[in-house]
N, C-alpha and C positions, 0 to 999 in steps of 0.2 A: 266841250265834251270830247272825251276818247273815242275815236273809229273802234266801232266792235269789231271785233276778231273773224275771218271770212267765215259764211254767213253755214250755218249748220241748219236743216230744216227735218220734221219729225214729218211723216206720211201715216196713214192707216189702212190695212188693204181689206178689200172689202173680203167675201166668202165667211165661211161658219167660223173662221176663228181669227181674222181679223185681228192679224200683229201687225206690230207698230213695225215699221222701217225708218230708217235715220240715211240720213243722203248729207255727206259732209263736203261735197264737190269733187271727189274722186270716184264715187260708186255709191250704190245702193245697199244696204246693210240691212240683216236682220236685227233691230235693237229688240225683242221680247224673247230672242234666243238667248244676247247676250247679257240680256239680265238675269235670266234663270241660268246664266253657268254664275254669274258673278254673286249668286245669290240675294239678289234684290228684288222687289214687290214688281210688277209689270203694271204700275200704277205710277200714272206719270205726275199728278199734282201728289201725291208721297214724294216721288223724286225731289218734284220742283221744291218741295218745301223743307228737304234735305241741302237743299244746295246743287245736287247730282249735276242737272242742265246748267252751270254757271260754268262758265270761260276758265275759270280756276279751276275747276274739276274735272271737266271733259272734255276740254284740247287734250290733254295726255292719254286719256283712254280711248282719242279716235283712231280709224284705219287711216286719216293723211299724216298722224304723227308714228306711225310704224307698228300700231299695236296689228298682230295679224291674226288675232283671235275670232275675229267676227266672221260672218257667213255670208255669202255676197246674194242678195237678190236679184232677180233678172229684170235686165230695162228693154221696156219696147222703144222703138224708133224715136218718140219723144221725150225718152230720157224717165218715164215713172215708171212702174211696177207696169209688169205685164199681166197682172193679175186684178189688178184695177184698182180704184183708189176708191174707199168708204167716205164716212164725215168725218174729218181730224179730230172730233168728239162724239162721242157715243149720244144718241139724242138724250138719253135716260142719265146724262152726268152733266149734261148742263141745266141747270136751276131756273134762270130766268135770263131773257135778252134785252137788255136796257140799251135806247138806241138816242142819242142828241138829233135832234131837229135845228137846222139853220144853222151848223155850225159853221158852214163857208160863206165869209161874208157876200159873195159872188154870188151864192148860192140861194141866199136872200131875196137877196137884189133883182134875180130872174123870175122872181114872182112877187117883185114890187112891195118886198115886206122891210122890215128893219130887224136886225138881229138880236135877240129877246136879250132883256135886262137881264133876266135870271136863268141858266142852264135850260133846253127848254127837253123834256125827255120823253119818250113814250115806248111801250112795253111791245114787244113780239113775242111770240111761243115757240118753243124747242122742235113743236110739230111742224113748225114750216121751215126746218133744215134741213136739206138736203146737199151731198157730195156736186163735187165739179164736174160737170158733164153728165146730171141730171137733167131731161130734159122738163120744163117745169110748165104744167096745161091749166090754161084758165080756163074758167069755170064758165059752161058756155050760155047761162045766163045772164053772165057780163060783159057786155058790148061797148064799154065805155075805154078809157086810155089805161094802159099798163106802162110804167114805168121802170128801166135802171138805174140805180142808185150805188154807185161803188164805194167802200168805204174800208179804214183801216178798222179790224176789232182785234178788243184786247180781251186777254182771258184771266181770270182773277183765279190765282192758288190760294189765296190765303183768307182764312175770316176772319169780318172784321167790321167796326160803327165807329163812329168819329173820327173817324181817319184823319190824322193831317196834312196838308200837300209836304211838309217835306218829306213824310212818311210815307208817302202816298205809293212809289214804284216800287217798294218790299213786296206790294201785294199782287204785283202782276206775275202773271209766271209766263203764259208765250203771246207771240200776235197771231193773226191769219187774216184773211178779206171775208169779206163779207158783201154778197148785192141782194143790199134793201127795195127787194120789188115792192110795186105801190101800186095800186089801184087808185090812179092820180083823180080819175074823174067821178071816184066815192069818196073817193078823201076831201076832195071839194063840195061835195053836197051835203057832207057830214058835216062840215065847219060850218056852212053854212046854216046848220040846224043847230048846230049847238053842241054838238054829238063828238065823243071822241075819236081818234084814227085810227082805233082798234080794226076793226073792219076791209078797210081798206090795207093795212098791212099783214093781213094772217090768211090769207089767206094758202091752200094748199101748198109748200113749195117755195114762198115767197120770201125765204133767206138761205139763197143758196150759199153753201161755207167752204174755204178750201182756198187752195187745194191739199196746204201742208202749215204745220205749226214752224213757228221761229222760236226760242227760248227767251227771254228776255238777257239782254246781255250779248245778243249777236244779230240786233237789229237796233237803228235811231230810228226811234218813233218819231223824232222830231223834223225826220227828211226822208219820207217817203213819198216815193212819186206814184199815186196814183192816177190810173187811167182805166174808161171803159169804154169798148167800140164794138159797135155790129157793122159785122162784115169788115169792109175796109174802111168804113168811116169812125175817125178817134171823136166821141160825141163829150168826155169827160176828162180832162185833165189839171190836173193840180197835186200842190205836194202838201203834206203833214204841217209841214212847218207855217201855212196857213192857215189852220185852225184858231178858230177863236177861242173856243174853253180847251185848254189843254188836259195831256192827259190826268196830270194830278189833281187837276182843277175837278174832273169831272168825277173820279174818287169821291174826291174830300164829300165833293155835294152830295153826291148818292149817298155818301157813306152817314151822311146825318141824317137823313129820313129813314134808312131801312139798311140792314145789317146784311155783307156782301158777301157770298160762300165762294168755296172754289168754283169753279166750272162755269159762275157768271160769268156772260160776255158784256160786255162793253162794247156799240158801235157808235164810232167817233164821228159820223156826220159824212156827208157827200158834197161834192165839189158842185158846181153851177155845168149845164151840158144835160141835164135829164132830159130822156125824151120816151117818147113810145114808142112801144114793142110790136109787131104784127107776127102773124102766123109764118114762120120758118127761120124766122130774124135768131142769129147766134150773138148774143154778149159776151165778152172775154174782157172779165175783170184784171187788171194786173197789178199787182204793187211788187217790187224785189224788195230783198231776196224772194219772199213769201211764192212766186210763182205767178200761174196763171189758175185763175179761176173761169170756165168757162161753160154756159147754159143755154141751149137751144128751148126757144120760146114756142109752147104750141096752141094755136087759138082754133076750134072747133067751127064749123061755118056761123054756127048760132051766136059765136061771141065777138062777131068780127061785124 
């Protein structure tokens, strides 16, 4: 495979109007200015499924290839908007969160299981997305273990049912990260009855997104390094290229049971390293380009 072209990543800033910024590795940019001068929809899966975000089309209209048309946005010290950063998706434009279980063999392994014959998948809700640097409070009638789960997610532009795997990457349009929080010690009680992991993963909060979108075409899904650590301790590390159902893999399957819209995500599963979260503990998801995603944990006296 070709090295993508250095790495472009889309932000969202949060307040009442909430435009898009594009950050090419030179500065920070208004991209919903420069689509209302260039006359185009401030709707990014329209872009995506024009082409717009592809390598072919948007190297030439960036500010690192000399275009000096855009409008620079202001960075704080840590290099994003000073004005903050929202969800990379609107919660009301994502559909559904389709998330693989055991996709890292490792990841299996640390709880003594074997890695399912067949894709194994379970749903989360748009309501527990929340921006990076939300801080995310459990519910203080749950006293039991909270978990991080760092993972890469993909974002579907296109619709679509019986997808093929070669067909399969036409239908992605960006990545981002995603930490699949887990209520490990409902999620164990649950199986144990019979019961699905609905519950333990929906809770308020418990898929924090971010921090910025990649476009497809200026990231290898296939080597990414994910990591996630509280404080100073790295508790999850592993790369993409580990996964057991890949991405097209994990397409095709979805895509014969239930028919995939845009704004679906995709989370492609968590590396071995999960652990529990206590009251004041910071997670800082990472995968490059994508950024850093990162969530201070708040647990209530009563849930500790």
């Amino acid at each position: 495979m070709n090295h993508p072209p250095l790495p472009v990543r889309i932000l969202r800033l949060t307040g009442p109007r909430r435009r898009w910024v594009l950050d090419d590795g030179t500065g920070l940019y208004d991209l919903s200015e420069f689509l209302r001068q260039s006359g185009r929809p401030d709707d990014l899966f329209e872009l995506a499924q024009d082409g717009w975000f592809g390598p072919e089309q948007l190297e030439a209209k960036l500010p690192r290839s000399g275009n000096t048309t855009w409008q620079p946005i202001e960075a704080g010290p840590d290099g994003l908007p000073k004005e903050g950063l929202g969800l990379p998706l609107a919660r009301e434009s994502v559909g559904k969160i389709l998330a693989l279980g055991k996709n890292f063999r490792a990841h299996a392994e640390e709880f003594h299981e074997a890695v399912p014959e067949e894709p194994l998948f379970f749903n989360k809700l748009p309501e527990t997305l929340v921006p990076s640097g939300t801080p995310v409070k459990v519910p203080g009638w749950y006293r039991g273990r909270v978990d991080h789960e760092v993972e890469l997610a993909v974002v579907i532009g296109l619709k679509g049912r019986d997808i093929s795997i070669d067909d399969a990457m036409e239908y992605v349009a960006f990545y981002t990260l995603a930490n699949d929080l887990t209520a490990r010690s409902l999620q164990g009680s649950d199986r144990k009855l019979g019961y699905p992991w609905f519950r333990a993963k929906n809770m308020d909060g418990f898929c924090p997104l971010g921090p910025a979108l990649v476009p497809q075409g200026y990231l290898d899904p296939n080597n990414v390094a994910l990591t996630a650590s509280v404080g100073s301790e790295v508790r999850q590390s592993a790369n993409t290229s580990d996964l057991v159902v890949t991405i097209p893999e994990a397409i095709a399957y979805l895509s014969r049971h239930l028919t995939l819209h845009p704004g679906d995500l995709i989370l492609m599963g968590t590396p071995s390293g999960v652990g529990a979260l206590e009251h004041g503990d910071v997670v800082i998801c990472r995968g490059e380009p994508i950024g850093t995603l990162t969530t201070p944990i708040e647990r209530p006296e009563s849930s500790r």
